[in-house]
Jmol script that loads the backbone (N, CA, C; Angstrom):
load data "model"
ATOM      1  N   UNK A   1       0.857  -1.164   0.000  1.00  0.00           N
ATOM      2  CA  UNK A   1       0.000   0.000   0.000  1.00  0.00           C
ATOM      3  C   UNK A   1       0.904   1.229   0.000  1.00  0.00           C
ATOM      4  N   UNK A   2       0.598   2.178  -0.593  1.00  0.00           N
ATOM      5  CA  UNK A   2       1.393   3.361  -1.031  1.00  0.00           C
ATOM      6  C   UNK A   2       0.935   4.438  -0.414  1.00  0.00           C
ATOM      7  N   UNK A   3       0.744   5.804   0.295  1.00  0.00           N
ATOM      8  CA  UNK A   3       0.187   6.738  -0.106  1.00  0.00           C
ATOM      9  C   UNK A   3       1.200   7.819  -0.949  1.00  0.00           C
ATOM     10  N   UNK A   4       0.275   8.344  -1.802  1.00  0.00           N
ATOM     11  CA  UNK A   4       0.266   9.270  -2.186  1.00  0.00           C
ATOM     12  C   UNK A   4       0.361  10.546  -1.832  1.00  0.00           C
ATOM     13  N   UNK A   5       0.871  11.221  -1.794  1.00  0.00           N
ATOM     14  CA  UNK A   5       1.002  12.575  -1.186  1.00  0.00           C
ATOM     15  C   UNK A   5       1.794  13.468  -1.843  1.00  0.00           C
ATOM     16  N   UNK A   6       1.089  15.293  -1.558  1.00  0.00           N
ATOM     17  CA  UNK A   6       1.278  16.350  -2.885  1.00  0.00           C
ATOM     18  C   UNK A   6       0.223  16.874  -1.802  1.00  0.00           C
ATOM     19  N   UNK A   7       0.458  18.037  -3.021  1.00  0.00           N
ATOM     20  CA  UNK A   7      -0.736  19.372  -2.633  1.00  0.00           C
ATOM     21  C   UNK A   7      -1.589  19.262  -2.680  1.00  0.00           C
ATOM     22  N   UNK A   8      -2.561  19.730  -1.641  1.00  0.00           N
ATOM     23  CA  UNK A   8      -3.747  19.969  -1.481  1.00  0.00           C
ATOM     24  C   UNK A   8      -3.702  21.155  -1.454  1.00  0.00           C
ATOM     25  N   UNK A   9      -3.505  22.251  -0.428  1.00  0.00           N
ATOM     26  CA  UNK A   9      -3.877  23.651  -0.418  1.00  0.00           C
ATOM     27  C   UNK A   9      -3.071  24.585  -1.177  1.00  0.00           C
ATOM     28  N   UNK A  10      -1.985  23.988  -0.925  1.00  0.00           N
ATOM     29  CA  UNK A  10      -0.799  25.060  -1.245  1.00  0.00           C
ATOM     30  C   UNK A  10      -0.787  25.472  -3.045  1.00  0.00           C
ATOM     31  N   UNK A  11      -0.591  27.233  -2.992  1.00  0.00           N
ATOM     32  CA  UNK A  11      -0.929  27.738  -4.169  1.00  0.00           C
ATOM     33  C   UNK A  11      -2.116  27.682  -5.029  1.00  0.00           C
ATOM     34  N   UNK A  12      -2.845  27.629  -3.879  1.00  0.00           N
ATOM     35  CA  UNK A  12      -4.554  27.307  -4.595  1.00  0.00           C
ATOM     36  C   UNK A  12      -5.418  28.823  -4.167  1.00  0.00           C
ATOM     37  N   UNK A  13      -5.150  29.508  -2.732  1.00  0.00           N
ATOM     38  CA  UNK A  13      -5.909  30.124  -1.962  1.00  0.00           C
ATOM     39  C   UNK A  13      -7.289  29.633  -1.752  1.00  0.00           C
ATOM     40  N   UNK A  14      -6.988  28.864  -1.770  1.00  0.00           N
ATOM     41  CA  UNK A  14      -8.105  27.845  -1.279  1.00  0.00           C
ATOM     42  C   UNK A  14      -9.739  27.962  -2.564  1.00  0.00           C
ATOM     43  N   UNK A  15      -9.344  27.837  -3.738  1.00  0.00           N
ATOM     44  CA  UNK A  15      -9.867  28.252  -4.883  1.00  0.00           C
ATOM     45  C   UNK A  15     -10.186  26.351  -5.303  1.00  0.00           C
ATOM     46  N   UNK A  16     -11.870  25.964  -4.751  1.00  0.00           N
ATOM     47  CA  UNK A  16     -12.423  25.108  -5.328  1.00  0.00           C
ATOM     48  C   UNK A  16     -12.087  24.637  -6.030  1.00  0.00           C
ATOM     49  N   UNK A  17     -11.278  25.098  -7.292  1.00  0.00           N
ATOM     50  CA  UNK A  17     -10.989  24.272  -8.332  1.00  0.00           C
ATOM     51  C   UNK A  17      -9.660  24.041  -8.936  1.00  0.00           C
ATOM     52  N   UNK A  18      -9.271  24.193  -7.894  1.00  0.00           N
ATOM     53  CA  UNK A  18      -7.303  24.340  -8.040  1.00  0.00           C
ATOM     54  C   UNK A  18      -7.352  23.147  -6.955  1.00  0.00           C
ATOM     55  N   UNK A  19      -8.424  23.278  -5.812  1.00  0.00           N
ATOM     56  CA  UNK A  19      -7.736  22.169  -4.866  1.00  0.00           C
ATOM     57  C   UNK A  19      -8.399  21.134  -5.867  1.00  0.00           C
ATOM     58  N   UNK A  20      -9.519  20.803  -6.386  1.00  0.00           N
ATOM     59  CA  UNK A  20      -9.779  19.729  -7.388  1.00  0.00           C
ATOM     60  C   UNK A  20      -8.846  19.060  -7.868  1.00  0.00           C
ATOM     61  N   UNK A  21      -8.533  19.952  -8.416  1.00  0.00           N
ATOM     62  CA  UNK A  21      -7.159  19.306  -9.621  1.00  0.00           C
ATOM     63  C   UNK A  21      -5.774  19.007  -8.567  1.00  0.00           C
ATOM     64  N   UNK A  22      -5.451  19.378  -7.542  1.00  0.00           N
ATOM     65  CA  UNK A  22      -4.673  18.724  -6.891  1.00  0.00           C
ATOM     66  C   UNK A  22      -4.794  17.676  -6.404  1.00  0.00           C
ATOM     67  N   UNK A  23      -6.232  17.436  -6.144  1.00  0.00           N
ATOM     68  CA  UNK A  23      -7.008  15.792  -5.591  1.00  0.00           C
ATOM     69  C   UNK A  23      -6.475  15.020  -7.224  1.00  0.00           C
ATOM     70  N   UNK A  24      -7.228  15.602  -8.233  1.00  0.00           N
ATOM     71  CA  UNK A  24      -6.757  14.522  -9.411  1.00  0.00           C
ATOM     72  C   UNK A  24      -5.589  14.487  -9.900  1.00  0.00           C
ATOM     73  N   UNK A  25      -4.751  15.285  -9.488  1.00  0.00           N
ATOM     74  CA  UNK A  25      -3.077  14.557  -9.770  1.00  0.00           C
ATOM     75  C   UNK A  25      -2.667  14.245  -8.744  1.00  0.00           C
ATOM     76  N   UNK A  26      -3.197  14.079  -7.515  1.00  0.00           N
ATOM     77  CA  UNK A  26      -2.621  12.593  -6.939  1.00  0.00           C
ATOM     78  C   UNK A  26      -3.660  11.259  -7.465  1.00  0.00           C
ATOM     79  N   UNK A  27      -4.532  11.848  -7.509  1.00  0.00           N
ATOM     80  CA  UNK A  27      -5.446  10.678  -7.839  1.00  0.00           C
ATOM     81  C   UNK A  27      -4.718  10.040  -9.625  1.00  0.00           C
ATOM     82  N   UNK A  28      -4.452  10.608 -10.426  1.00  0.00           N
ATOM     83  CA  UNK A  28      -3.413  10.154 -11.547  1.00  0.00           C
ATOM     84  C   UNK A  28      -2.476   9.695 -11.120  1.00  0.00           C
ATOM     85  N   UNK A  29      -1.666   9.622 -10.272  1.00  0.00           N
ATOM     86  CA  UNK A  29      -0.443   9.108  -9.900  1.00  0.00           C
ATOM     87  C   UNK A  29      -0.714   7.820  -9.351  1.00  0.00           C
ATOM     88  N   UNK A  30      -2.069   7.844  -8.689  1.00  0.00           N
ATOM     89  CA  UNK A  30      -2.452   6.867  -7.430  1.00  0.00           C
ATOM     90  C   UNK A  30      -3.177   5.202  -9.002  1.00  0.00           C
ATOM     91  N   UNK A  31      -3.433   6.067 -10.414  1.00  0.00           N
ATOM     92  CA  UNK A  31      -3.978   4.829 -10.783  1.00  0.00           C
ATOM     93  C   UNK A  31      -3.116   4.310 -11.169  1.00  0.00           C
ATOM     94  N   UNK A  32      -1.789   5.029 -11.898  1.00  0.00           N
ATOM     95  CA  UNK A  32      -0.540   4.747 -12.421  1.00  0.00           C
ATOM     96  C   UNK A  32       0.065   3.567 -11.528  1.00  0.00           C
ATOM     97  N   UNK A  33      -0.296   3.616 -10.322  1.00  0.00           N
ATOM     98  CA  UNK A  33       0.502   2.737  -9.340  1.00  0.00           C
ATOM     99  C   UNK A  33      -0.595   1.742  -9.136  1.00  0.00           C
ATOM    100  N   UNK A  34      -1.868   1.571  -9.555  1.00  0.00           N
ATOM    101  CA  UNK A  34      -2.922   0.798  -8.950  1.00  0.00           C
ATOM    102  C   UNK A  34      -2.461   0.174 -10.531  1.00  0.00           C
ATOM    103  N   UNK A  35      -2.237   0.404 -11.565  1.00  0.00           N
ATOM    104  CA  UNK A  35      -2.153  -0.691 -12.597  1.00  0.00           C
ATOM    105  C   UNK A  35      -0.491  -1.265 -12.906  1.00  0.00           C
ATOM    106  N   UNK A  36       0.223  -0.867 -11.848  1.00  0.00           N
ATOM    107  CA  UNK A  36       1.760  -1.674 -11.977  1.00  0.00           C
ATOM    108  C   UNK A  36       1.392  -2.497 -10.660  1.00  0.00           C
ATOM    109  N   UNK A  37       0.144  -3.033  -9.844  1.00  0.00           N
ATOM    110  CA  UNK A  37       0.157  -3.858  -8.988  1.00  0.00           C
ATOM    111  C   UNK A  37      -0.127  -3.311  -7.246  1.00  0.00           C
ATOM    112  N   UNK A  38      -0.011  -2.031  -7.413  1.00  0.00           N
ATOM    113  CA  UNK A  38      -0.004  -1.290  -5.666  1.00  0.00           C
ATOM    114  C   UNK A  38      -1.506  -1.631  -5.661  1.00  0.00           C
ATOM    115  N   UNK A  39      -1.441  -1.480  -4.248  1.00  0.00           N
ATOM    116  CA  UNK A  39      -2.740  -0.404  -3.608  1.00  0.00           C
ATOM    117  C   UNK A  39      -2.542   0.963  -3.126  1.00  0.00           C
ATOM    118  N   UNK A  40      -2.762   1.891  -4.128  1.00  0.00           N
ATOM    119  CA  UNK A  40      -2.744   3.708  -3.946  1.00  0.00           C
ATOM    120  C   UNK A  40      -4.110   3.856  -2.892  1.00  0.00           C
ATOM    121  N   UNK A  41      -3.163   4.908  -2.172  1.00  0.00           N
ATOM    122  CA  UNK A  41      -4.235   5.274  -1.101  1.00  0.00           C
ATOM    123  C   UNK A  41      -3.774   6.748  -1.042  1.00  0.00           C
ATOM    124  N   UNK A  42      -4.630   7.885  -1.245  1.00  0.00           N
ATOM    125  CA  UNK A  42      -4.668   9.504  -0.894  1.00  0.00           C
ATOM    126  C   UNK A  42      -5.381   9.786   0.665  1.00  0.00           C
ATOM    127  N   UNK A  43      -4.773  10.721   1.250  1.00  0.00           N
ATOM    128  CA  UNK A  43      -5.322  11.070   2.639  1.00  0.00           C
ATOM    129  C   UNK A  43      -6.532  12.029   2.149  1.00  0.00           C
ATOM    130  N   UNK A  44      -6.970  12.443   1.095  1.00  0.00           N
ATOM    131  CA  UNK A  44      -7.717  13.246   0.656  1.00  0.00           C
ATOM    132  C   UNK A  44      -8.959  12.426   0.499  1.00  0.00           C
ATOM    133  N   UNK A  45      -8.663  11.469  -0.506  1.00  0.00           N
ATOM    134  CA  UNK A  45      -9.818   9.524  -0.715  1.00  0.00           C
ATOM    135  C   UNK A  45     -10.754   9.455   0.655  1.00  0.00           C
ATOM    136  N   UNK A  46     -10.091   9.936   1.916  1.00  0.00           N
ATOM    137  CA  UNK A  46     -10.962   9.666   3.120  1.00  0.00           C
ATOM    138  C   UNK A  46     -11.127  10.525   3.886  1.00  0.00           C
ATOM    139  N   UNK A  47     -10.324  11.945   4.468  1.00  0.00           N
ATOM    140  CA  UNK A  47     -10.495  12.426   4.510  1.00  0.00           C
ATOM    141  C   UNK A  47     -11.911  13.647   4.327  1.00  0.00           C
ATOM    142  N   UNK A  48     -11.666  14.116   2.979  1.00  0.00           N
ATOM    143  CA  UNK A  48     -12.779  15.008   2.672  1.00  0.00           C
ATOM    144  C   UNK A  48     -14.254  13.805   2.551  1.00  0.00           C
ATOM    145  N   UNK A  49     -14.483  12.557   2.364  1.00  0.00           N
ATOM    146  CA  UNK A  49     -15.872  12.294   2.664  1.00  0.00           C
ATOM    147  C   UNK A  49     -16.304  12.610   4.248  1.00  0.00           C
ATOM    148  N   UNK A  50     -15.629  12.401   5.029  1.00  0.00           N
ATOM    149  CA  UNK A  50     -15.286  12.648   6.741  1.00  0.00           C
ATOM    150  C   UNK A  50     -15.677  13.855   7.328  1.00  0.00           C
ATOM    151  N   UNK A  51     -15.002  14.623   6.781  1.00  0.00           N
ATOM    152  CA  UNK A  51     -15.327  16.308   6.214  1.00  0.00           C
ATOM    153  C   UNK A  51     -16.620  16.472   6.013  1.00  0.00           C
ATOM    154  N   UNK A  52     -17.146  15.978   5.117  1.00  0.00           N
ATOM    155  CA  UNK A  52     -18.443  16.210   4.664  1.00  0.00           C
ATOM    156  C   UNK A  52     -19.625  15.879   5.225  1.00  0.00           C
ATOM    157  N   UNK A  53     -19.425  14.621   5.957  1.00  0.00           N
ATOM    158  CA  UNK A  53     -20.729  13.740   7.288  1.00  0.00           C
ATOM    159  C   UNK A  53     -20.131  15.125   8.293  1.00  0.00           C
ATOM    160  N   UNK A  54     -18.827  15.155   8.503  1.00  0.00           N
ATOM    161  CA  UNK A  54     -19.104  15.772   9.542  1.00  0.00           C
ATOM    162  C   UNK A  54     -19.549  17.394   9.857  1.00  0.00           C
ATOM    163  N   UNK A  55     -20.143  17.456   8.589  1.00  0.00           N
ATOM    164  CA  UNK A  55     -20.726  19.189   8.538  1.00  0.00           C
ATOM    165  C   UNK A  55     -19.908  20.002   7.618  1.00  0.00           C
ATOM    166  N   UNK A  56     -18.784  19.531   7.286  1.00  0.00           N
ATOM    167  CA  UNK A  56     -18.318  20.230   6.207  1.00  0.00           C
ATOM    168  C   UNK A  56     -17.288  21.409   7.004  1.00  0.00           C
ATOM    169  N   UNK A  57     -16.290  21.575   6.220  1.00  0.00           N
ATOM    170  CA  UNK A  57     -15.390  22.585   6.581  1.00  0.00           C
ATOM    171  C   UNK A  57     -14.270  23.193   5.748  1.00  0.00           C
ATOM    172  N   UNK A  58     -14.277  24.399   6.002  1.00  0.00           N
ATOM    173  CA  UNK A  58     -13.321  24.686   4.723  1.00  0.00           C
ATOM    174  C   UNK A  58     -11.860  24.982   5.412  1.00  0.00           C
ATOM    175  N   UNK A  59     -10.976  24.790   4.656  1.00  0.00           N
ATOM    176  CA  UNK A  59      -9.666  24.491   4.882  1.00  0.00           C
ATOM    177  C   UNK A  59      -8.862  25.783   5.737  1.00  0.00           C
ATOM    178  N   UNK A  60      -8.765  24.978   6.628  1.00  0.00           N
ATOM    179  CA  UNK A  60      -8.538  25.721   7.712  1.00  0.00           C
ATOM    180  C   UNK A  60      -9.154  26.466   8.994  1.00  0.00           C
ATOM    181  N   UNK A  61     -10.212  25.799   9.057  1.00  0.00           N
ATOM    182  CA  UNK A  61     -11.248  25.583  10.064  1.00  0.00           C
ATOM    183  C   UNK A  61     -11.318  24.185  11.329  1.00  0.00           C
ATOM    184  N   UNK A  62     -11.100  24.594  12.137  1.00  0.00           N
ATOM    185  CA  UNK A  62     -11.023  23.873  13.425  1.00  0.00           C
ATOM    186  C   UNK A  62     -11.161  22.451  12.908  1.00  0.00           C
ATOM    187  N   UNK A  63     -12.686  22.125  12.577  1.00  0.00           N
ATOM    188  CA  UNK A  63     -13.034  20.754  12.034  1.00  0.00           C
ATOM    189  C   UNK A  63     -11.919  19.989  10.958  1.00  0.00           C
ATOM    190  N   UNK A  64     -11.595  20.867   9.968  1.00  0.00           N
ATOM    191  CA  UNK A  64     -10.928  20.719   8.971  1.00  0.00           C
ATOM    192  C   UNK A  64      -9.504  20.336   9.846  1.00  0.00           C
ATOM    193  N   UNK A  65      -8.742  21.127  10.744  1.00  0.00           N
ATOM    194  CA  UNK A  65      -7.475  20.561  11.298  1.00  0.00           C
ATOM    195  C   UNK A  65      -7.721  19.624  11.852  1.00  0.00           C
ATOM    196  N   UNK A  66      -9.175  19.294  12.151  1.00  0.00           N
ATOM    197  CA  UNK A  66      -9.005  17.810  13.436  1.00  0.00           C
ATOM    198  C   UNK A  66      -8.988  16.758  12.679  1.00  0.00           C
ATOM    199  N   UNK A  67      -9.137  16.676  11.496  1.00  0.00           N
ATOM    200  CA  UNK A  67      -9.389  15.510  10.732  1.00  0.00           C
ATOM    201  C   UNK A  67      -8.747  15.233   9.039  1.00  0.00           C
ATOM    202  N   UNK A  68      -8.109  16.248   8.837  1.00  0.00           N
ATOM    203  CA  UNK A  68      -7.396  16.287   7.828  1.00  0.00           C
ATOM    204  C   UNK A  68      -5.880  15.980   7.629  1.00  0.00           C
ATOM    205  N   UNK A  69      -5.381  16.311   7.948  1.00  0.00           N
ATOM    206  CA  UNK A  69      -3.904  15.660   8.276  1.00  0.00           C
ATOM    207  C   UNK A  69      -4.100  14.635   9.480  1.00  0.00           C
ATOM    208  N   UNK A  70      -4.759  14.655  10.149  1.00  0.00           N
ATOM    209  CA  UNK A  70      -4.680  13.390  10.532  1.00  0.00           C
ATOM    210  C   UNK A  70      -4.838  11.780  10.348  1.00  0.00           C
ATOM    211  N   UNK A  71      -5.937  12.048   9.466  1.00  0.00           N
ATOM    212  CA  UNK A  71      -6.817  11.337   8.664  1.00  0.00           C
ATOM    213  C   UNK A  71      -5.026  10.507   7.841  1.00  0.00           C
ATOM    214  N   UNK A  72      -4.450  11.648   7.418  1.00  0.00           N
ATOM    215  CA  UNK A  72      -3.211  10.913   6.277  1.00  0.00           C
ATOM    216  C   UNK A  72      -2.537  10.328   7.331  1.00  0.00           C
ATOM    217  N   UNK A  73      -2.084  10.710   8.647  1.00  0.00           N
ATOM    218  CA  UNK A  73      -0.669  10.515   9.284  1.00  0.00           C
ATOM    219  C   UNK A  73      -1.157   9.028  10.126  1.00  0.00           C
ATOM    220  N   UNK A  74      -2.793   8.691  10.427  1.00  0.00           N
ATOM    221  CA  UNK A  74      -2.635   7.575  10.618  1.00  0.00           C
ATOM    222  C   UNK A  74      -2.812   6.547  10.004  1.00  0.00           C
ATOM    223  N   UNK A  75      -3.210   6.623   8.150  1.00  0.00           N
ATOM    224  CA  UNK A  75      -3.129   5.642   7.089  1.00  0.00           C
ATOM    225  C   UNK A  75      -1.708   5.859   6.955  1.00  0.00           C
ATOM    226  N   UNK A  76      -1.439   6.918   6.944  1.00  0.00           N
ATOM    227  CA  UNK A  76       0.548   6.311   7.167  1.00  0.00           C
ATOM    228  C   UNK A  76       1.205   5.175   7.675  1.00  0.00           C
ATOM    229  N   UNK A  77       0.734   4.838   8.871  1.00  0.00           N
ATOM    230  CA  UNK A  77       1.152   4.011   9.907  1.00  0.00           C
ATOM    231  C   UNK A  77       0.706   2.503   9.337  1.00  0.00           C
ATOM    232  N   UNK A  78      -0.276   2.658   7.887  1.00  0.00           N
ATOM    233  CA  UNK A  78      -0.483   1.515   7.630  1.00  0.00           C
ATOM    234  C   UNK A  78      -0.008   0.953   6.090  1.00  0.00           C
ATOM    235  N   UNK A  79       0.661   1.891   6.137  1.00  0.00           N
ATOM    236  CA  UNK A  79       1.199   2.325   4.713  1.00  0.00           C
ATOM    237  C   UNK A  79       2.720   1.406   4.455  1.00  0.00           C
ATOM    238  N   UNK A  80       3.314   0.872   3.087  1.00  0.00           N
ATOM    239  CA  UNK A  80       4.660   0.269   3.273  1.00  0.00           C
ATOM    240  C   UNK A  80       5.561   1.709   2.559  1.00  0.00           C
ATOM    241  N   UNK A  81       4.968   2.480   1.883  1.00  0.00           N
ATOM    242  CA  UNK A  81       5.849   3.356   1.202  1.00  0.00           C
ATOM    243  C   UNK A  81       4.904   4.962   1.034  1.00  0.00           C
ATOM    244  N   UNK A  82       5.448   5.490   0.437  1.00  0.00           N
ATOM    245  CA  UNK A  82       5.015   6.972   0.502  1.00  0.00           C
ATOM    246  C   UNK A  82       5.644   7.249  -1.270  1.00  0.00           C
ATOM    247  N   UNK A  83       4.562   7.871  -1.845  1.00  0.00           N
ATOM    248  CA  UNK A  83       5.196   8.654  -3.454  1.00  0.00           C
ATOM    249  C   UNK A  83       4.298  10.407  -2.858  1.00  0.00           C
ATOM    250  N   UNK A  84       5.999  10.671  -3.179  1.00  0.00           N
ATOM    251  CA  UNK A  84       5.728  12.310  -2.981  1.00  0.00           C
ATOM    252  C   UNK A  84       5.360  12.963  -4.143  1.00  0.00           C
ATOM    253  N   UNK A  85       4.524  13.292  -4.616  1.00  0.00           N
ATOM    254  CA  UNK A  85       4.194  13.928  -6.006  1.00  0.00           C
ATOM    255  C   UNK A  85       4.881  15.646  -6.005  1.00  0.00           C
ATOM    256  N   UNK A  86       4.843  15.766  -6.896  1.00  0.00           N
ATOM    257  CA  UNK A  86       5.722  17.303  -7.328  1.00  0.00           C
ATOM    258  C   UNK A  86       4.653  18.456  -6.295  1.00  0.00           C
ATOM    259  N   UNK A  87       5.511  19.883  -6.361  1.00  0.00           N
ATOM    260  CA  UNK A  87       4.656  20.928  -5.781  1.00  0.00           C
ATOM    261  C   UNK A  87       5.138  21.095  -4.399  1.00  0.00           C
ATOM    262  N   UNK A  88       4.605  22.561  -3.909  1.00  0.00           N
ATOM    263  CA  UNK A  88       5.478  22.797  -2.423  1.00  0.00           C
ATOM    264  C   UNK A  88       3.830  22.143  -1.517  1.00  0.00           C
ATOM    265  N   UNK A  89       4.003  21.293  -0.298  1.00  0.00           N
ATOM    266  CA  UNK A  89       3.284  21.218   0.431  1.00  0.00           C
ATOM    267  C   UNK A  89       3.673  20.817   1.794  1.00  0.00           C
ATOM    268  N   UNK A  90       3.644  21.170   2.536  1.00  0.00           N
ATOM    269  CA  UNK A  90       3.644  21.252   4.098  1.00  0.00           C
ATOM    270  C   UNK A  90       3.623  20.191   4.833  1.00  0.00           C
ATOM    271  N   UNK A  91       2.144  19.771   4.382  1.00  0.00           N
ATOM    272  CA  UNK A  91       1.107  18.547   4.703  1.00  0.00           C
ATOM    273  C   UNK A  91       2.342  17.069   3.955  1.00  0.00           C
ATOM    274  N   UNK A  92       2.441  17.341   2.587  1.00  0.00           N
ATOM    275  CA  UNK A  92       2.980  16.358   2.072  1.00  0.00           C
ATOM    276  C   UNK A  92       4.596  15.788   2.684  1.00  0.00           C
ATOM    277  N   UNK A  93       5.043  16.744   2.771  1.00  0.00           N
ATOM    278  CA  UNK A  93       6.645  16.970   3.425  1.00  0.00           C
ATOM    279  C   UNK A  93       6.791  16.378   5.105  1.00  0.00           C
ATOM    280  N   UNK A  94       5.198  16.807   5.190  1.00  0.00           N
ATOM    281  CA  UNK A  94       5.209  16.032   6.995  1.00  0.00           C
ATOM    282  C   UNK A  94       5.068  14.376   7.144  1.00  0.00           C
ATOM    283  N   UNK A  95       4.447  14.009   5.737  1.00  0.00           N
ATOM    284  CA  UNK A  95       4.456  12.981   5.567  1.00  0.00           C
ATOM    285  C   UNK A  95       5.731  11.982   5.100  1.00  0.00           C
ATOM    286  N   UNK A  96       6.592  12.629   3.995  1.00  0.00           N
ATOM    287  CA  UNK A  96       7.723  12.010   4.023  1.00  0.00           C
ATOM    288  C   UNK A  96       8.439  11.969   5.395  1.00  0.00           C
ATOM    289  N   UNK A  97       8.631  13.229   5.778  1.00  0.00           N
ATOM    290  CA  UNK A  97       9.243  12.691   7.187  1.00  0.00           C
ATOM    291  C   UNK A  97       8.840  11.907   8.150  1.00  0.00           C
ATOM    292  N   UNK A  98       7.524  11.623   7.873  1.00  0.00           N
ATOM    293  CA  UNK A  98       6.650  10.482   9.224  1.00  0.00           C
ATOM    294  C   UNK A  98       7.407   9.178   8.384  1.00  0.00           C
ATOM    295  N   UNK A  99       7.634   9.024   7.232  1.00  0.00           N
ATOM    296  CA  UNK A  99       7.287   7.832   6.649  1.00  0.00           C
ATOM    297  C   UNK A  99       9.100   7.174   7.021  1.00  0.00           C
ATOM    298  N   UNK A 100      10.014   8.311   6.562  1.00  0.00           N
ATOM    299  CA  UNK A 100      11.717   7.933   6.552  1.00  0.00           C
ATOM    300  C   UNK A 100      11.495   7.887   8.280  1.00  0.00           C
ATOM    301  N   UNK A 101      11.103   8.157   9.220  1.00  0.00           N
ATOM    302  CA  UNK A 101      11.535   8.005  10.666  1.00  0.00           C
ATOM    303  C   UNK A 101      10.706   6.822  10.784  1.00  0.00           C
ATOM    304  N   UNK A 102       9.747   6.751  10.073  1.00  0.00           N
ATOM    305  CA  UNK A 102       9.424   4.836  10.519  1.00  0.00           C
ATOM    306  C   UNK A 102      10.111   3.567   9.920  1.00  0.00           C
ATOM    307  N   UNK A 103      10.934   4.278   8.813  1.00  0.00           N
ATOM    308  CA  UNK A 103      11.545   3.334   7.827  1.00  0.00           C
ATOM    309  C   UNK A 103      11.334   2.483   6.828  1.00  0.00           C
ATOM    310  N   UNK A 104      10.185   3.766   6.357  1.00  0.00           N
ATOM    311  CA  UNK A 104       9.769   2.867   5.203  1.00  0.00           C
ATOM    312  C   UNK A 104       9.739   3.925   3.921  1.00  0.00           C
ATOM    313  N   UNK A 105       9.832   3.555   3.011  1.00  0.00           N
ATOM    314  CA  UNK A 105      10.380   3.660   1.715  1.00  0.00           C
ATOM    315  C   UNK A 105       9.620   4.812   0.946  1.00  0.00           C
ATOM    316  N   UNK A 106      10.103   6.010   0.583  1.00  0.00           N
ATOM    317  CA  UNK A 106      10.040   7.112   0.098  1.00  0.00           C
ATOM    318  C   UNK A 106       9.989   7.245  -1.237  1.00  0.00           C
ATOM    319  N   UNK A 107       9.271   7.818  -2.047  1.00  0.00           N
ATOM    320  CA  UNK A 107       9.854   7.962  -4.120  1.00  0.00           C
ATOM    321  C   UNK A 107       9.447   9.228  -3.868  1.00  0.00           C
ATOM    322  N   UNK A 108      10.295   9.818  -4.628  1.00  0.00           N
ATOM    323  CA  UNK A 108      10.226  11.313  -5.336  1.00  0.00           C
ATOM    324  C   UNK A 108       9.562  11.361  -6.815  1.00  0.00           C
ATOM    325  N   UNK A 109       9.758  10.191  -7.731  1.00  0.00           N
ATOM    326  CA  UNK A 109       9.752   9.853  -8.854  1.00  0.00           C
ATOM    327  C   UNK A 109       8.642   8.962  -9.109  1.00  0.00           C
ATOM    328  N   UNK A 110       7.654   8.580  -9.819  1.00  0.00           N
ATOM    329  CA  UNK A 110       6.297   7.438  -9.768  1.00  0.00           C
ATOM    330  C   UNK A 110       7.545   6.192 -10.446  1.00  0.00           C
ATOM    331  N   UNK A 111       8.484   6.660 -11.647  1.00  0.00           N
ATOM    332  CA  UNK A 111       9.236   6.196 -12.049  1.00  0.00           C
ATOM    333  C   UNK A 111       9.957   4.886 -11.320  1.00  0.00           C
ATOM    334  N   UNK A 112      10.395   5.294 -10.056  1.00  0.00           N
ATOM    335  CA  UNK A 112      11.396   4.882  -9.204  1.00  0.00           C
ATOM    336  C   UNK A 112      10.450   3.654  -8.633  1.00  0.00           C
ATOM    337  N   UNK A 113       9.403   4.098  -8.270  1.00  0.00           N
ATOM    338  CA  UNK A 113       8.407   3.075  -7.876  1.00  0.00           C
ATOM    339  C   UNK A 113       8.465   1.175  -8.043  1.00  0.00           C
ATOM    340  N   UNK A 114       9.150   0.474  -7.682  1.00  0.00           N
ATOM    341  CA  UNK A 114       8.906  -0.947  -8.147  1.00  0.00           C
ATOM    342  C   UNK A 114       7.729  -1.511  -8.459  1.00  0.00           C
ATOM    343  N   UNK A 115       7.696  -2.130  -9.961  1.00  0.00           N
ATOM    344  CA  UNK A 115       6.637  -3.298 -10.281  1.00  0.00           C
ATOM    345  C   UNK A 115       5.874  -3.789  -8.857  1.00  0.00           C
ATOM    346  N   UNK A 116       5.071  -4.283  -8.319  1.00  0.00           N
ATOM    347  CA  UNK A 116       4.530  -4.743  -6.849  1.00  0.00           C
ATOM    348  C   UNK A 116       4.816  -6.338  -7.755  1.00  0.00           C
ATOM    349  N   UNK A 117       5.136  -6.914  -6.782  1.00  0.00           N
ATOM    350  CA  UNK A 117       5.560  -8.511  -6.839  1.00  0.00           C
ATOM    351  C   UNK A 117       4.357  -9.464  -6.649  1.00  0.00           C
TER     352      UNK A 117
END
end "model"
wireframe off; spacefill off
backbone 0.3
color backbone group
């Protein structure tokens, strides 16, 4: 299992349809890896439905911090690797570092990624 991780907010100003398209290029990256054999998983995939039962919140709203990065950092913990997708993000960068201090396996590249066995 992989996650995926990249921008969500960053360089969007929080503009509906910039964060969209940051959901679908991880979500492109995430099928790229679902047809060489992974299971792609986005903290966004579960997250924002979560978000949404729970009344909805826009980014950067109390609700929104209690359950949004968190939502990723504990599918992390169930995660064997991490693909960092391009772009500056905060969120994403906290995740490589959760992932190298648990010791598990980082790509910068979808490239770099191994065939799944």
């Amino acid at each position: 299992m992989i996650l995926v991780a990249g921008p969500y907010r960053s360089g969007t100003g929080d503009d509906p349809h910039k964060l969209a398209a940051h959901v679908r290029a991880m979500n492109e990256a995430a099928l790229v890896l679902f047809r060489a054999g992974h299971l792609p998983v986005t903290g966004e995939a579960l997250a924002l439905p979560l978000l949404e039962t729970a009344g909805g919140a826009l980014p950067g709203e109390p609700l929104f911090d209690e359950i949004f990065h968190p939502v990723a950092e504990r599918l992390l913990s169930r995660c064997d690797a991490v693909l960092r997708i391009s772009g500056p993000s905060e969120g994403a960068d906290r995740m490589v570092a959760l992932a190298r201090a648990r010791g598990s396996a980082v790509y910068g590249d979808i490239a770099d990624v191994p065939a799944a066995r």
